[in-house]
C-alpha positions as CSV (number, residue, x, y, z in Angstrom):
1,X,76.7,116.9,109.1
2,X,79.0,113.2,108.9
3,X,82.6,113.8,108.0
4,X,81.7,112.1,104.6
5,X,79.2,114.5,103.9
6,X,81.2,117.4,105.1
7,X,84.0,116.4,102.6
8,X,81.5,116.3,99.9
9,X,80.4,119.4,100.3
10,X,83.8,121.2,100.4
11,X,85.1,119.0,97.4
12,X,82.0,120.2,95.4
13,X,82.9,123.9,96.4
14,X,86.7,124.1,95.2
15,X,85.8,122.1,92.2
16,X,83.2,124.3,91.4
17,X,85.3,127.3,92.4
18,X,89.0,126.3,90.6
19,X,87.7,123.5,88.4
20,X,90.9,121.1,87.4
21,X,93.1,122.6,90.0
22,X,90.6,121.1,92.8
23,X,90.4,118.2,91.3
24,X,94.0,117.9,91.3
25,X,94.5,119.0,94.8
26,X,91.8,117.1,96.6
27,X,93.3,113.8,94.1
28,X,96.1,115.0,96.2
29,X,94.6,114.3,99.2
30,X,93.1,111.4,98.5
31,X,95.6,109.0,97.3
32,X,97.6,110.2,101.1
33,X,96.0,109.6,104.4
34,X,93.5,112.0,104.2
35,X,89.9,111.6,104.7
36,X,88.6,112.5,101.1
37,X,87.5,110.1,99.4
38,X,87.3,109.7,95.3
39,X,84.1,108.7,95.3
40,X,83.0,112.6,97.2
41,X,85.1,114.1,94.3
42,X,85.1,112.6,90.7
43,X,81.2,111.7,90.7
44,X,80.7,115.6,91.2
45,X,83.7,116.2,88.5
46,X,81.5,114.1,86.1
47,X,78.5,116.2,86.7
48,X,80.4,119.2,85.8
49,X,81.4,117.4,82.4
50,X,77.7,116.8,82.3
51,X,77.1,121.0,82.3
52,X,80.2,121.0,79.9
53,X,82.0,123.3,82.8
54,X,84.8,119.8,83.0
55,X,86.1,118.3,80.1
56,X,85.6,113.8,80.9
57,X,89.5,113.6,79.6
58,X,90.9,116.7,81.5
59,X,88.9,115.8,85.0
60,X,90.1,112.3,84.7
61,X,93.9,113.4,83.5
62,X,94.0,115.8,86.3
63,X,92.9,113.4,88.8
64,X,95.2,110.9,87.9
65,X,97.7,113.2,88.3
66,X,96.5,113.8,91.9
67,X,96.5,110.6,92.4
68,X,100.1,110.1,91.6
69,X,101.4,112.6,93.5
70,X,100.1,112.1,96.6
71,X,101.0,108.7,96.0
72,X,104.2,109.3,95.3
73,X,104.4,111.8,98.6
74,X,103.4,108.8,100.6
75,X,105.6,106.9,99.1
76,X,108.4,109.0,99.9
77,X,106.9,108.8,103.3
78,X,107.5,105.4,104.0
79,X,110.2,105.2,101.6
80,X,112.5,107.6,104.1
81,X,110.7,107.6,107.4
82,X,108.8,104.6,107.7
83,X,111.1,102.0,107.8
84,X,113.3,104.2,110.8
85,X,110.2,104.5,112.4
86,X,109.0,100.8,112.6
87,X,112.7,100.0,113.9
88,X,112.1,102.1,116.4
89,X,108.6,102.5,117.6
90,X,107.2,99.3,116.0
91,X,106.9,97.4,119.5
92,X,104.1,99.7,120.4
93,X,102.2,98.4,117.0
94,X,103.5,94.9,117.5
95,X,106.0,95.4,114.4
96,X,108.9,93.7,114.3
97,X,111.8,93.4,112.0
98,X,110.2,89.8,110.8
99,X,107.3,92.0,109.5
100,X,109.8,94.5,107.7
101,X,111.4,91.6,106.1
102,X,107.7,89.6,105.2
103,X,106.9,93.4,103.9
104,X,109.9,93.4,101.6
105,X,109.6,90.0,100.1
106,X,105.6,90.3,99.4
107,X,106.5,93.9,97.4
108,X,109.0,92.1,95.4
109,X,107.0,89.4,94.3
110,X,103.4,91.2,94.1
111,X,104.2,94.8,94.8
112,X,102.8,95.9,91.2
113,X,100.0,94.1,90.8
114,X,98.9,95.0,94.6
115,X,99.4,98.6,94.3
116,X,97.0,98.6,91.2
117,X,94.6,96.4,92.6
118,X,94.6,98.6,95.9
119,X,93.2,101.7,93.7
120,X,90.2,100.2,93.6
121,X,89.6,99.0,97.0
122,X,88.5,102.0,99.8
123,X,91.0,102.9,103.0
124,X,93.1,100.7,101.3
125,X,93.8,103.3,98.2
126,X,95.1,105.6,100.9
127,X,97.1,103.5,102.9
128,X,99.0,101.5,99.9
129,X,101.8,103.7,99.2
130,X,103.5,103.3,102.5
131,X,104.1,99.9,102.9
132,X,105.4,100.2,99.1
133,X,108.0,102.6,99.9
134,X,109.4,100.8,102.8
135,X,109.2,97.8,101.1
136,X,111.9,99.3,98.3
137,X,109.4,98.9,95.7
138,X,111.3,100.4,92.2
139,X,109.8,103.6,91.5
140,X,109.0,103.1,87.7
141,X,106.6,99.8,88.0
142,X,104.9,101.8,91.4
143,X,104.4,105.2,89.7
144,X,102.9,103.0,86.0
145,X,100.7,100.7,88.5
146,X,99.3,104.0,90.4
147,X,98.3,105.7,87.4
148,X,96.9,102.7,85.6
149,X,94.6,101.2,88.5
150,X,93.7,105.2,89.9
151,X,93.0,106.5,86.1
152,X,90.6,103.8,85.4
153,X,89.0,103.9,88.8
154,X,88.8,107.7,88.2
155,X,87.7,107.6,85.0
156,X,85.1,105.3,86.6
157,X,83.6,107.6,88.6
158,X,83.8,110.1,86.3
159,X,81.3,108.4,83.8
160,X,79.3,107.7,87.2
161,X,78.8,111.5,87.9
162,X,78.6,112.3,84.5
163,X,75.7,109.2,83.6
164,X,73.6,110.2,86.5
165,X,74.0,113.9,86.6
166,X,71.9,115.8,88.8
167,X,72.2,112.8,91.0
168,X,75.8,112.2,91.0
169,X,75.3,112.2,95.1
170,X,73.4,108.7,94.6
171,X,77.1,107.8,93.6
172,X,78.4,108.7,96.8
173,X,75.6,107.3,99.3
174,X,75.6,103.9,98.1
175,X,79.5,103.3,97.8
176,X,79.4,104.5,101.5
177,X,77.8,101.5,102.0
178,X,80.3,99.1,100.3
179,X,83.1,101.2,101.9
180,X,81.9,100.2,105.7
181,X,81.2,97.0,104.9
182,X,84.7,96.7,103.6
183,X,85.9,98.7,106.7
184,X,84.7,96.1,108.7
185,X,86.3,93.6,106.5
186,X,89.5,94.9,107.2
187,X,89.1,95.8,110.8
188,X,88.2,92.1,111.0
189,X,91.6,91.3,109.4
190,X,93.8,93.5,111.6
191,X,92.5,91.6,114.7
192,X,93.5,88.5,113.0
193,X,96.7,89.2,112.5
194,X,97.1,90.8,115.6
195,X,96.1,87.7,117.4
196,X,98.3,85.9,115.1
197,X,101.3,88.4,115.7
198,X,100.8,88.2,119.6
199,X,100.6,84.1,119.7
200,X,103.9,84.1,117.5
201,X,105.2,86.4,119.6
202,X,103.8,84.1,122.8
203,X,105.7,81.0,120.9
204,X,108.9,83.0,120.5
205,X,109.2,83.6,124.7
């Protein structure tokens, strides 16, 4: 059994054991760095509305809830710890204070509109809140953008598992497939600007 099908098949046994309450914990989970992805949790959520076990506006408001606290936790992560952190250890990662300050001035400017955009995009969704909060990004226009851009892509799924209901798995397997090929899209980025990092740093000497 994959990780990804693992996760599925615990997420589909504490929502089916403690109904809103799983889907607000594994929400939870899913909008921090943890491996459990919304597309392994609503989709089943939507099935349940389907059996009318799951109202569509309760999963989705409960979800959405998830997703903003964990976002928030995150947040708070990199709000209090990750800026220290970089300063310190960012060598070893090839960050630099240059990338703090590039960091601060891209949340300024786009910081909302990249935090809601990032709720629909996978690894990213996880990953988003971190940068935001050591960035400085106001809390207010980060906690509106999260629940905006992670209710709709909930309530997305949602209508997914609830439209295809005995196959709300069919959800799952093919947005697998646009997750790695996004993976790889972003892998491909990293080693960019790694490459680009370590010539400016080559320059610099």
């Amino acid at each position: 059994m994959g990780i990804a099908e693992f996760v599925a098949h615990l997420g589909t046994q504490i929502i089916g054991g403690i109904g809103y309450a799983g889907v607000l914990l594994l929400m939870v989970a899913e909008s921090m760095v943890l491996p459990v992805p919304s597309e392994a949790v609503m989709p089943f959520a939507g099935f349940l509305v389907a059996e009318g076990r799951l109202s569509l506006t309760g999963a989705v408001a409960f979800a959405t809830l998830g997703s903003l606290i964990g976002s928030l936790l995150s947040y708070a992560l990199g709000r209090f710890g990750g800026r220290p952190f970089v300063e310190r250890y960012g060598r070893y990662l090839l960050l630099d204070a240059e990338d703090l300050a590039w960091t601060d001035r891209f949340f300024r400017r786009r910081g909302g509109l990249t935090v809601f955009v990032s709720r629909f995009i996978p690894v990213i969704r996880h990953l988003i809140s971190l940068p935001a909060g050591m960035a400085g990004m106001r809390l207010v226009p980060f906690s509106v953008f999260t629940v905006v851009g992670a209710g709709l892509w909930n309530a997305f799924l949602a209508w997914c598992g609830f439209a295809l209901r005995a196959n709300w798995s069919t959800v799952m397997r093919y947005s697998e497939v646009v997750d790695v090929a996004i993976l790889v899209g972003l892998l491909g980025t990293v080693v960019l600007l790694v490459l680009r990092h370590l010539r400016r740093r080559r320059r610099a000497s």
